[in-house]
MARLUMPA-336585 format. One record per residue (C-alpha): x, y, z. Coordinates in pm, whole numbers, padded with zeros to 5 digits, always signed. Each point is the difference from the previous one (the first is absolute). Layout:
<rs>
XYZ;...
</rs>
This chain:
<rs>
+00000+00000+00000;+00142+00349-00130;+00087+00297+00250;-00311+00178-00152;-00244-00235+00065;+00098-00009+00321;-00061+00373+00038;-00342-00015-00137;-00161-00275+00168;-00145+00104+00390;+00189-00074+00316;-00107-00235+00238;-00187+00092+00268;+00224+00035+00312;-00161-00294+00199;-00006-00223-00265;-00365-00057+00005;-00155+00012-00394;-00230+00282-00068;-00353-00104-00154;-00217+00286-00068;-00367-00120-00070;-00304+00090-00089;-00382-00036+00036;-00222-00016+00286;+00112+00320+00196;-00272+00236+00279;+00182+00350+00121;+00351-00157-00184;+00003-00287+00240;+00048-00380-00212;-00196-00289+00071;+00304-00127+00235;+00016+00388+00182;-00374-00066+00065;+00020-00386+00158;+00278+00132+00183;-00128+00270+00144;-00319-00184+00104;+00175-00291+00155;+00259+00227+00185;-00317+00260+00107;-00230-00237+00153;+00343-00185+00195;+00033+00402+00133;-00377+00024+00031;+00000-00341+00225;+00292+00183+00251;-00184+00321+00017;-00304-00253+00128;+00210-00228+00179;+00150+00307+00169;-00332+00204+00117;-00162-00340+00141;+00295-00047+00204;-00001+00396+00074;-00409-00050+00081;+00058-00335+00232;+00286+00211+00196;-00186+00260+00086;-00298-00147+00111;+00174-00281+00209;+00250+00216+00144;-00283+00283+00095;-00077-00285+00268;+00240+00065+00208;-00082+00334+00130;-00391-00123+00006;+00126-00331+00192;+00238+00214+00243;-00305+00239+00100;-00266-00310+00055;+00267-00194+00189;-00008+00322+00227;-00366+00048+00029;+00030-00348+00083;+00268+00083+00280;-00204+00316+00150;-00302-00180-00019;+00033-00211+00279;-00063-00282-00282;+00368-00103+00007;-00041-00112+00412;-00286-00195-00051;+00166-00198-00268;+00264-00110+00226;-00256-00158+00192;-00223-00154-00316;+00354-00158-00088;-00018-00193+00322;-00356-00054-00012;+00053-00160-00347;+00325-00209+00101;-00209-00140+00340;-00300-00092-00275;+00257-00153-00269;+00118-00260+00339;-00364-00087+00145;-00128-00075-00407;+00267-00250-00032;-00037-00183+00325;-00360+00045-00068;+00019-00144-00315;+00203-00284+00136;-00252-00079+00253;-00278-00037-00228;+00216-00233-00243;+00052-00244+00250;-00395-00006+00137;-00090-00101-00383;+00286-00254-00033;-00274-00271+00068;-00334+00166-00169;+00199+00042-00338;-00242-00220-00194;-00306+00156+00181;+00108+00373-00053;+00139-00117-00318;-00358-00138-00152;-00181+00312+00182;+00252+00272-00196;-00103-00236-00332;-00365+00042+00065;-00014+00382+00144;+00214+00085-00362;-00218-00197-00197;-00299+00158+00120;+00110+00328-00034;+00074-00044-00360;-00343-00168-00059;-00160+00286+00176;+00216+00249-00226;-00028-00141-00302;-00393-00163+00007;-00177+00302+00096;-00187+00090-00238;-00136-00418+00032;+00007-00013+00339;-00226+00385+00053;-00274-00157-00315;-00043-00322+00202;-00024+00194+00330;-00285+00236-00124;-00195-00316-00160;+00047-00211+00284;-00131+00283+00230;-00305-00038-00243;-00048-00283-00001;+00012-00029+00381;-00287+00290+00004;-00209-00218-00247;+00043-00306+00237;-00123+00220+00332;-00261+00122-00184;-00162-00323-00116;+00023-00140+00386;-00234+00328+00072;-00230-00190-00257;-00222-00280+00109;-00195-00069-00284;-00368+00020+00170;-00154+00228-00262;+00012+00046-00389;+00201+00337+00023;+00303-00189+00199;-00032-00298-00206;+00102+00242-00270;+00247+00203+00144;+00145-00327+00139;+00024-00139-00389;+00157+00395-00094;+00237-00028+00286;+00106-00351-00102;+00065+00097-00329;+00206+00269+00110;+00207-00220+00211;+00095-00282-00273;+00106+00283-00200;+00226+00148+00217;+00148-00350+00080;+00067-00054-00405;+00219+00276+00040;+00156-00032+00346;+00110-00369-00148;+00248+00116-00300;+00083+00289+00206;+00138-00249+00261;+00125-00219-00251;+00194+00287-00148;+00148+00132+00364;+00106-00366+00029;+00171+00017-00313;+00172+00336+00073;+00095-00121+00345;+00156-00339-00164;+00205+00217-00209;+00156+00256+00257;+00059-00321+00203;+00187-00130-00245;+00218+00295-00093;+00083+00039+00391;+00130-00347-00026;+00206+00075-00252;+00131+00357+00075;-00109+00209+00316;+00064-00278+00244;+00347-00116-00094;+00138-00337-00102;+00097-00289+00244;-00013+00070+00384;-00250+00279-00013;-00245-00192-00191;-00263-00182+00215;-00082-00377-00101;-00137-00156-00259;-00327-00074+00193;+00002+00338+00219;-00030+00191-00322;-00324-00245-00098;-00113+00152+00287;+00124+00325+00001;-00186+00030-00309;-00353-00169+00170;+00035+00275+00279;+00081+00322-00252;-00309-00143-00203;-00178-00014+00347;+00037+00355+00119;+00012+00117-00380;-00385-00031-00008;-00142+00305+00197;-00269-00197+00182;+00262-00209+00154;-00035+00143+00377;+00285-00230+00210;+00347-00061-00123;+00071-00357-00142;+00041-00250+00258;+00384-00095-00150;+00098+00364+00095;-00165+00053+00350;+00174-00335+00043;+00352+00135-00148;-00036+00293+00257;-00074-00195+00274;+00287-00253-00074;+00275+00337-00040;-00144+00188+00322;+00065-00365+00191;+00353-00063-00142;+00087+00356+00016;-00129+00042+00397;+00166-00349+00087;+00371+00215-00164;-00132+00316+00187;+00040-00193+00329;+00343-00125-00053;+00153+00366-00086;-00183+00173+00249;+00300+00159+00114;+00076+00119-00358;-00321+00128-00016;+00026+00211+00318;+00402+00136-00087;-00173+00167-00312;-00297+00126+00156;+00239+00135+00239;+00205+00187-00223;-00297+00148-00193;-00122+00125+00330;+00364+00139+00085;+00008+00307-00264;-00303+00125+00057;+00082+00297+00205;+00288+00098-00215;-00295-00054-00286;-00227+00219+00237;+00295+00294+00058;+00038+00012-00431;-00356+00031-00041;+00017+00243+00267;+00218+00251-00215;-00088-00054-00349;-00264+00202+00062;+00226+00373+00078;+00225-00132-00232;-00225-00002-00297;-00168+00352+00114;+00346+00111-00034;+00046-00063-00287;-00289+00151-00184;+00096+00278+00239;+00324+00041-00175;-00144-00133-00345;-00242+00363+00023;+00298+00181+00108;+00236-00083-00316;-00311+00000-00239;-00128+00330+00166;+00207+00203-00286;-00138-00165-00308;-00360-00021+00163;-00009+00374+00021;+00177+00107-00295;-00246-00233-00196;-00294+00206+00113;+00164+00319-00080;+00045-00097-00326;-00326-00084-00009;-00128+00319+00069;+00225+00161-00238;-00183-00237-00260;-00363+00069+00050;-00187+00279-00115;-00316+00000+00237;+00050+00212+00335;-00146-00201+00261;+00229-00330-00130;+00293+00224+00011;-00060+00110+00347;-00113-00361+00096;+00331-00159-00132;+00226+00314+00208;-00205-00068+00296;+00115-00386-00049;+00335+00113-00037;+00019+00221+00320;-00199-00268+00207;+00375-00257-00089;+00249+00043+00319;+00333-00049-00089;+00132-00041+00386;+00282-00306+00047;-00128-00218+00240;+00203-00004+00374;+00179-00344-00074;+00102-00022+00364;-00339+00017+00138;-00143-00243-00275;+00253-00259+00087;-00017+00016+00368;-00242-00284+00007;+00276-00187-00117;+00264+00122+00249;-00220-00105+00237;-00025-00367-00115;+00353-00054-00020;+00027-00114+00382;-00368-00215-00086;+00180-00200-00279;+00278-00073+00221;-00180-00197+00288;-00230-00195-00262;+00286-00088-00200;+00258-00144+00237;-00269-00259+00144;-00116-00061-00334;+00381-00130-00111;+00026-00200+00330;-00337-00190-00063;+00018-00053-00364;+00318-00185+00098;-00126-00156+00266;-00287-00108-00243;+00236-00096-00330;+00178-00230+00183;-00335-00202+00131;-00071-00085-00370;+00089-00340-00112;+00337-00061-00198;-00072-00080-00385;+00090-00358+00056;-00291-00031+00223;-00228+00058-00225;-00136-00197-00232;-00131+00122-00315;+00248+00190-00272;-00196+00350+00003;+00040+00007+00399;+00395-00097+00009;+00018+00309-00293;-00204+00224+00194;+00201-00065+00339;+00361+00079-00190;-00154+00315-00143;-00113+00064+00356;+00356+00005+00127;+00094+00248-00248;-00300+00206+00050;+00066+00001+00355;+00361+00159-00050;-00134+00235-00197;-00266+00100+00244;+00301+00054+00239;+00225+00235-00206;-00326+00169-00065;-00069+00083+00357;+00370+00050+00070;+00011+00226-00265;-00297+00198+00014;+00044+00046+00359;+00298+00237-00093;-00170+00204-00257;-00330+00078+00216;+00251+00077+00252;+00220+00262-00197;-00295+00085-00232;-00103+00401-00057;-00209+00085-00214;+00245+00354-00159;+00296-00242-00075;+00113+00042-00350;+00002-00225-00251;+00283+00015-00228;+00012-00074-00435;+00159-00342+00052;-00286-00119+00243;-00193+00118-00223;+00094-00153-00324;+00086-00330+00264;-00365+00015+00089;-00097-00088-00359;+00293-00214-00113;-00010-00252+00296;-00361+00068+00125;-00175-00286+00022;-00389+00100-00018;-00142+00136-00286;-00367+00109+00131;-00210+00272-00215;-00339+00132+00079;+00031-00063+00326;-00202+00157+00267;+00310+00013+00214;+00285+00095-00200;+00182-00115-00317;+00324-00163-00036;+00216+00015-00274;+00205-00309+00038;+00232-00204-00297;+00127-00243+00164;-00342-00288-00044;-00028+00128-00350;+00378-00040-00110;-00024-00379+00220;-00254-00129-00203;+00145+00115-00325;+00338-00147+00119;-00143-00334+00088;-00194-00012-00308;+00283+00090-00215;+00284-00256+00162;-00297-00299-00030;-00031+00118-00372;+00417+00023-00067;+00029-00347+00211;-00244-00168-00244;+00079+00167-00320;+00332+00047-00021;+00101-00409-00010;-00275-00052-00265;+00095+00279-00226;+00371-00084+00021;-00037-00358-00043;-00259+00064-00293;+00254+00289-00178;+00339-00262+00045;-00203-00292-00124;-00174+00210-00317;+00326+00198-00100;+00257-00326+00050;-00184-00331+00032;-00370+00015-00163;-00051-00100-00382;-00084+00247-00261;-00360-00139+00037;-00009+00005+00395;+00130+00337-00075;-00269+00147-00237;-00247-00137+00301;+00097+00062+00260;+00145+00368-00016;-00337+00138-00155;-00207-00165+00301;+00229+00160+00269;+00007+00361-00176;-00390-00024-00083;-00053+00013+00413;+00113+00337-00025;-00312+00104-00239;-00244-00122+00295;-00177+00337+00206;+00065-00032+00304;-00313+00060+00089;-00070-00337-00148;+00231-00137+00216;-00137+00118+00316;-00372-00120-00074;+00217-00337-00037;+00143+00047+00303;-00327+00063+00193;-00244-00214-00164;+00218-00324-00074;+00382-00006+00106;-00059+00138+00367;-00305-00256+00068;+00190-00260-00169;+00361+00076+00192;-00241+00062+00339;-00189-00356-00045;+00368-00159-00102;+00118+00146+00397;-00286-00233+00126;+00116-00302-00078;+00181-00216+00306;+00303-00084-00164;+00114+00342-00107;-00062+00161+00412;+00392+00002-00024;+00023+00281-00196;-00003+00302+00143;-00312+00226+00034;-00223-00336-00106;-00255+00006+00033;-00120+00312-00103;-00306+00156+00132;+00018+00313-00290;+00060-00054-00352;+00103+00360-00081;+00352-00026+00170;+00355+00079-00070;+00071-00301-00156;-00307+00044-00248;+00135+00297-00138;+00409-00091+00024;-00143-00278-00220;-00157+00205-00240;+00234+00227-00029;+00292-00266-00037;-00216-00089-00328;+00014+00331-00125;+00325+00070+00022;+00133-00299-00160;-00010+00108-00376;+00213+00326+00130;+00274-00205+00176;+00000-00279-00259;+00059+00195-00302;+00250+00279+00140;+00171-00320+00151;-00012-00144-00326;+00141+00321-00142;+00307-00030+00196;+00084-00342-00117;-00048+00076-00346;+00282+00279+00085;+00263-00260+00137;+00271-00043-00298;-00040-00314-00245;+00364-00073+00035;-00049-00053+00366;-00259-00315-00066;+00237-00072-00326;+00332-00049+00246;-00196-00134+00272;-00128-00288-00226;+00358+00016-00221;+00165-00124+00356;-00228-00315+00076;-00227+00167+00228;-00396-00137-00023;-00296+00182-00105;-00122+00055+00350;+00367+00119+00149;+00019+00288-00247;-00342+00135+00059;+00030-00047+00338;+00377+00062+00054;+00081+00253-00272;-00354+00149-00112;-00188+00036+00290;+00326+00160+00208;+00072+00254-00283;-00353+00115-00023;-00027+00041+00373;-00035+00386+00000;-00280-00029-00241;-00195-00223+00194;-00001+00211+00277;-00093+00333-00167;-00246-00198-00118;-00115-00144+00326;+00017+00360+00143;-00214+00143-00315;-00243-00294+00082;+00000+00108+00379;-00106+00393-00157;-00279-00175-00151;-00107-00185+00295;+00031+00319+00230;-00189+00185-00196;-00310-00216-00108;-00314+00146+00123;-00334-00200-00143;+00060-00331+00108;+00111+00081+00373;-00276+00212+00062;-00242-00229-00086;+00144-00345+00143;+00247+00106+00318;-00269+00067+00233;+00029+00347+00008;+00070+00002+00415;+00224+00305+00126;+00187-00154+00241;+00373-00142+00054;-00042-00357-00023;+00044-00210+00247;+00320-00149+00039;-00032-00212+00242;-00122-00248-00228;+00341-00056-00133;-00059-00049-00345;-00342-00081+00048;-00008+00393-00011;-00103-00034-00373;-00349-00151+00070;-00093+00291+00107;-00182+00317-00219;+00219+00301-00037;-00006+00334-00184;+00298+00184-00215;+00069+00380-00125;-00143-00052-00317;-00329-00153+00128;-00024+00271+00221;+00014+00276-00201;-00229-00147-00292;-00235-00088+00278;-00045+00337+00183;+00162+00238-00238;-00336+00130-00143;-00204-00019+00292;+00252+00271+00160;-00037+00396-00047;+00257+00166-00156;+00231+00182+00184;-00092-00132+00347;+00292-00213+00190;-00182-00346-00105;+00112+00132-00374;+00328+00100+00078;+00081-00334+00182;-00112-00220-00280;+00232+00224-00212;+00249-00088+00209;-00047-00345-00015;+00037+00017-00335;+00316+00186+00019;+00155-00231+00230;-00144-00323-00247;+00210+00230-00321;+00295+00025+00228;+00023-00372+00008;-00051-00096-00339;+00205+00250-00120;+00338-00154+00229;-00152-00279-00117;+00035+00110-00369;+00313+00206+00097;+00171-00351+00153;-00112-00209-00311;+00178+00195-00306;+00345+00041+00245;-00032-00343-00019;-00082-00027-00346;+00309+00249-00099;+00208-00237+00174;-00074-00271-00210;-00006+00171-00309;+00348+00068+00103;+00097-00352+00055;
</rs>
């Protein structure tokens, strides 16, 4: 090529990229690739700008809590409110101890009337359900057999002497076979629709295997719910007077035998009463306290809302009316001192009822018989809860004797108490006539529990199902298999929980029944929406999201790391299980965290199948704990969120359960892709 042509033909561009210049489609000199550009790279800014003023939106209204929570804690304080919940606390830890020997006593008097009570549970649940579900039957046949009973009394009043009774006699007796033809298929049909609720109880409602009477008691179970079905049936059957009879005999023959069992609890119920007498006492200053103080801190808005009023109307007398209601609001603080005196005053009271309470609930605990002298399993469970009950009870007292002792009513409460209150509290009570409580702690244990039963189940499965898919599984196993995992992600949730109401949680409580699973904790289970119902559920949704990021991660382990592995004699199942599996590790785990985000944050199905109870579980139980109903952070704010008004603390708190449930899944997120970067980088 000559010097000149070099000359004439154009440089390069500097970068080395080629310059196309084309034409066509073009709006305000932007090409079809400007324009898909600038859409994909607007709505990615568009999606920060909303990501960023929801988060903005959620901060402020969760953190605006604080200063509402820090004032009610204080009215709370000044009220007098705060003293008499020392002694509720006790109240409630002496009532925890007596329920469980309580309960303990009663288990052992119906060791030996388990049939009896057993049969009578069958028939009173039976009958219910008939009584339910065959009104309509059961009120037709009532009014026609309260004819027909008429048309009987009236043809005894009849004696057939003249013409005009003959007749009325033959009317009458018309009348009455008529009313029998349709009492008959009306009776017929109630013993049809009895039959069939009988039947479903059998099956269902009454459990499988030691909770289900005999063969022959439920022939006549049924004979005695068809008996007192009918509404002219006056007595009870005889089968069931005799059942009672039989259960009051075997019972009262127990009730002799632990008569000194029977007298330690009475004894202990009897033993709180004054301190129950002393809180009843002042509950009544305290809550005139605080809608004392409650008018003093609204007293402000109260009166400039009638001002403003009166600025707004036009007619004379309602503007004089409304300034009138605004002069007649006194904004005077209440004298705090004086108001709390009552309390003062108690301090020495609490003192000499609680020392001999301690002394005689001792005295009392240690009269009850050891769990190994019991005899039935609900009794020996009761008396071990008992013994930590009891320990409670006295920390309780030991504790609470302090605080009434040092308590004043103007001592300050400072930010971390505050925002300790609400992170470790452990009521959460709203609409109370007493006072609210703001409490995380029972919401974040039941979303904990949940969570760890749901990563416990899932996390083996979805593994195991990702190794064996990705390494082991044919390409036909494989074209299964993967689309049925990944299509469980496509169910609604809401589907899910109906599941979990209507058929898993009666199935998984009627499973607990049966005698050879009473080993496993929690069994059996008297609830079916429980922990484990919805750790279940949620395990199954969160397998397709742990399964195919799991599977992700081995598809990212290097082929020349099976190739060698296989290259140096080493099996099938020693490379995926030696090589794969290790190298992949940090993928598996973000993945198991990203499942755990998922699981965390899964609203529908808990709400409708954990029970929905706000209240730390009971862990006594051991890990029996997860037969029990529960409620989380999401449930709670999806449950009461839009029952709340805006703006009041109730609002603010859910908001900041909500903050506190983003914090979490965003460490959680934050945790995952540090993990992930590390394996990229392996």
């Amino acid at each position: 090529m000559s010097s000149a042509e070099n000359q004439d033909s154009p440089a390069p561009p500097a970068d080395g990229k080629k310059v196309f210049k084309r034409r066509g489609f073009q709006i305000f000199g932007l090409g079809l690739q400007d324009v898909i550009q600038f859409f994909f790279s607007g709505n990615a800014s568009l999606a920060i700008i909303i990501l960023i003023l929801i988060c903005f939106f959620l901060a402020k209204e969760a953190f605006l809590f604080f200063p509402d929570h820090h004032k009610d804690l204080k009215s709370y304080r000044q009220s007098g409110q705060e003293f008499v919940g020392f002694i509720s606390e006790e109240v409630k830890a002496h009532t925890d101890l007596y329920s469980t020997a309580n309960i303990a006593y009663y288990a052992e008097v119906n060791r030996t009337s388990g049939k009896e009570d057993t049969i009578l549970r069958t028939y009173r649940t039976v009958l219910a359900n008939v009584e339910n579900r065959s009104a309509k039957t059961w009120n037709r046949l009532e009014r026609e057999l309260d004819a027909l009973e008429d048309v009987v009394d009236d043809l005894e009043d009849h004696d057939a002497e003249d013409e005009e009774d003959r007749a009325e006699i033959a009317k009458l007796t018309k009348e009455k076979n008529r009313l029998e033809a349709l009492t008959q298929p009306l009776r017929d049909k109630l013993r049809k629709e009895v039959n069939t609720i009988i039947e479903w109880e059998e099956t269902w409602d009454l459990g499988v295997g030691a909770d289900l009477p005999a063969e022959e008691d439920i022939a006549k179970i049924r004979e005695a719910v068809l008996f007192e079905a009918y509404p002219d049936a006056e007595d009870e059957h005889p089968f069931i007077e005799e059942m009672k009879s039989v259960s009051k005999e075997k019972k009262a023959v127990v009730a002799e035998e632990l008569a000194e069992f029977k007298e330690t609890t009475k004894a202990m119920q009897a033993a709180i009463r004054p301190l129950k007498d002393l809180e009843r006492e002042l509950k009544k200053p305290a809550d005139e306290n605080k809608k004392e103080i409650t008018s003093f801190s609204t007293a402000p808005q109260r009166r400039d809302a009638w001002l403003k009023g009166a600025e707004a109307t036009d007619d004379p007398d309602e503007k004089a009316r409304m300034r009138a209601k605004a002069e007649e609001v006194v904004i005077e603080e209440p004298d705090y001192e004086k108001i709390n005196q009552v309390f003062y005053d108690s301090i020495a009271k609490h003192a000499t009822l609680a020392a001999p309470l301690e002394v005689e609930m001792k005295n009392l605990y240690e009269q009850l018989p050891a769990p190994t002298e019991v005899e039935t399993k609900s009794a020996k469970e009761n008396l071990k809860r008992a013994a930590v009950f009891y320990e409670r009870f006295q920390d309780r007292m030991v504790s609470n004797r302090k605080q009434i002792k040092e308590w004043r009513h103007d001592a300050s409460i400072s930010v971390p108490e505050s925002v300790s209150a609400f992170l470790f509290g452990r009521d959460w009570t709203t609409n109370s006539s007493w006072h609210d409580f703001y409490g995380l702690l029972p919401l974040f244990t039941g979303s904990l529990l949940i969570s760890l039963i749901a990563l416990t189940v899932a996390v083996p499965f979805s593994i195991a199902a990702a190794v064996y898919v990705n390494q082991l599984a044919s390409f036909r196993e494989q074209s299964m298999v993967k689309p049925a995992i990944e299509f469980i992600g496509a169910i609604p949730s809401v589907v899910l929980g109906f599941f979990g109401i209507l058929v898993f949680g009666e199935a998984l409580r009627n499973l607990s029944q049966l005698e050879w699973l009473q080993w496993f904790p929690g069994f059996p289970m008297a609830e079916r929406l429980t922990i484990l119902n919805a750790g279940l559920l949620l395990a199954f949704m969160a397998v397709p999201t742990i399964f195919t990021l799991t599977e992700d991660a081995l598809n990212n382990v290097p082929q020349a790391f099976t190739e060698n592995s296989l290259a140096m004699g080493a099996t099938k199942l020693q490379t995926v299980f030696r090589v794969v599996v290790p190298t992949s590790l940090s993928g598996i785990i973000a993945a198991v965290l990203l499942g755990f985000g998922r699981i965390i944050g899964e609203t529908m199905v808990v709400l409708l199948v954990a029970g929905n109870k706000i209240k730390i579980p009971d862990f006594t139980e051991g890990l029996g704990v997860i037969a029990q109903p529960a409620h989380t952070m999401t449930g709670i704010i999806a449950q009461e969120l839009g029952e709340v008004d805006s703006g009041s603390l109730h609002w603010r708190a859910l908001f900041m359960v909500g903050m506190v449930l983003f914090v979490i899944s965003l460490l959680v997120n934050f945790t995952a892709q540090k993990v992930l970067k590390k394996f990229q980088r392996i």
